[in-house]
C-alpha positions in Angstrom: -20.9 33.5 0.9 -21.3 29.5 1.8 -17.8 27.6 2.5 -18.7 24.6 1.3 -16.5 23.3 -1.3 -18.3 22.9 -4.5 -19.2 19.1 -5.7 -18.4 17.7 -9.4 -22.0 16.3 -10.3 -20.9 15.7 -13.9 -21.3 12.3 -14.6 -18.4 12.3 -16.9 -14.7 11.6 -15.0 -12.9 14.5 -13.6 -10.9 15.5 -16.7 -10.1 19.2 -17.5 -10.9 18.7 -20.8 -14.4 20.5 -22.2 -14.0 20.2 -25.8 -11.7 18.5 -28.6 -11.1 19.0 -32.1 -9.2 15.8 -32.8 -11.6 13.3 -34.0 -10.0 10.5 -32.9 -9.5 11.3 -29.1 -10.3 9.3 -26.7 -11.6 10.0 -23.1 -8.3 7.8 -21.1 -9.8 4.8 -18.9 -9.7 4.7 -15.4 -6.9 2.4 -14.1 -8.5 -1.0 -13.0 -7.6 -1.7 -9.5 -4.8 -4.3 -9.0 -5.8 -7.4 -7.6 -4.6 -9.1 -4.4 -2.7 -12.4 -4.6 -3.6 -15.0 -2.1 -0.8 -15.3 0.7 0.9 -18.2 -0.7 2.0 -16.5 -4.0 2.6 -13.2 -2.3 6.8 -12.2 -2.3 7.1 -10.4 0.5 10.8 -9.6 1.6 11.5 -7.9 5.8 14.4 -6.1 5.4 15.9 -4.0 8.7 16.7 -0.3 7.5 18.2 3.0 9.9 18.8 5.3 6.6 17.2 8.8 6.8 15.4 7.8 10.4 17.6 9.6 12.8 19.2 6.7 13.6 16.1 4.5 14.7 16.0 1.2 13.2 12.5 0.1 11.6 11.4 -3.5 10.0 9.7 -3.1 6.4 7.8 -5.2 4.4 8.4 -4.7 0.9 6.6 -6.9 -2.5 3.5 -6.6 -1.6 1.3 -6.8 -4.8 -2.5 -6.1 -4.6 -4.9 -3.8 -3.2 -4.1 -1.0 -1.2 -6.9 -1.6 1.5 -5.5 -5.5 1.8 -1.7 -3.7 2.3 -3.1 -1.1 5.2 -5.0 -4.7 6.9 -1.8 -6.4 6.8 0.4 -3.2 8.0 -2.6 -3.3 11.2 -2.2 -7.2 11.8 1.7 -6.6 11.8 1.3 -3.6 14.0 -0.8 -5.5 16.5 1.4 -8.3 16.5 4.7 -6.6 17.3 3.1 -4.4 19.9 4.6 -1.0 17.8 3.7 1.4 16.0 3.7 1.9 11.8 2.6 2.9 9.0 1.8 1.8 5.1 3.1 4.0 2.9 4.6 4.2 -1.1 3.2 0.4 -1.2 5.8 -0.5 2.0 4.6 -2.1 5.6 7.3 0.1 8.2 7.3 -1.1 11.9 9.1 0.5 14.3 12.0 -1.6 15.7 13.9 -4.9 14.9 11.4 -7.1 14.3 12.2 -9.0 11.5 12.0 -12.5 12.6 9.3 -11.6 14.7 7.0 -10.4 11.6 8.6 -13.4 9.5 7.3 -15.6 11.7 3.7 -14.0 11.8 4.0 -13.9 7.9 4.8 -18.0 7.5 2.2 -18.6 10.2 -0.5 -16.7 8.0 0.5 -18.4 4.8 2.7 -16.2 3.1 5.1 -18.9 1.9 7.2 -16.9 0.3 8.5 -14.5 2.7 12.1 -13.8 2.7 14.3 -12.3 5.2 
């Protein structure tokens, strides 16, 4: 017996759904993707945060709005930046340390006008 997971090659989306009586449904849409604001109109906010860490202190970068690929390139720049370690996750930017006027500085110099600390 093969291992390999089995592939969807309906063309149709995903849903569970076969059949419907109701003659009025309606297959749902597919979410359009958000779209990225340019820098300048992005509110971005660093806030400094130990809650639920174990006591280590982390910088995040919340208000993001737009894509998540353009979030995770962002959360990489910071990263690289800083010299720490990260992630991007539940549309937040968390950096390991204090390094909120570090990243506030990055973000003005990158054109994100609106950051606040």
């Amino acid at each position: 017996m093969s291992k390999r997971a089995k592939s969807n090659t309906s063309s149709q989306n995903s849903s569970p759904l076969v059949y419907s009586t109701n003659p009025d449904y309606r297959r749902p849409e597919e979410e359009v993707s958000a779209i990225t604001l340019a820098p300048e109109d992005q509110p971005l906010k660093v806030i400094l945060e130990t809650k639920q860490r174990a006591g280590k202190t982390v910088s995040i970068v919340i208000g993001f709005v737009g894509e998540e690929e353009s979030m995770h390139t962002l959360g990489k720049a910071l990263k690289n930046h800083c010299g720490t370690g990260g992630s991007v996750k539940d549309g937040e930017i968390i950096i390991q340390g204090d390094h909120c006027q570090k990243i506030f500085q990055y973000l003005k110099s990158k054109g994100y006008k609106k950051a606040k600390l």
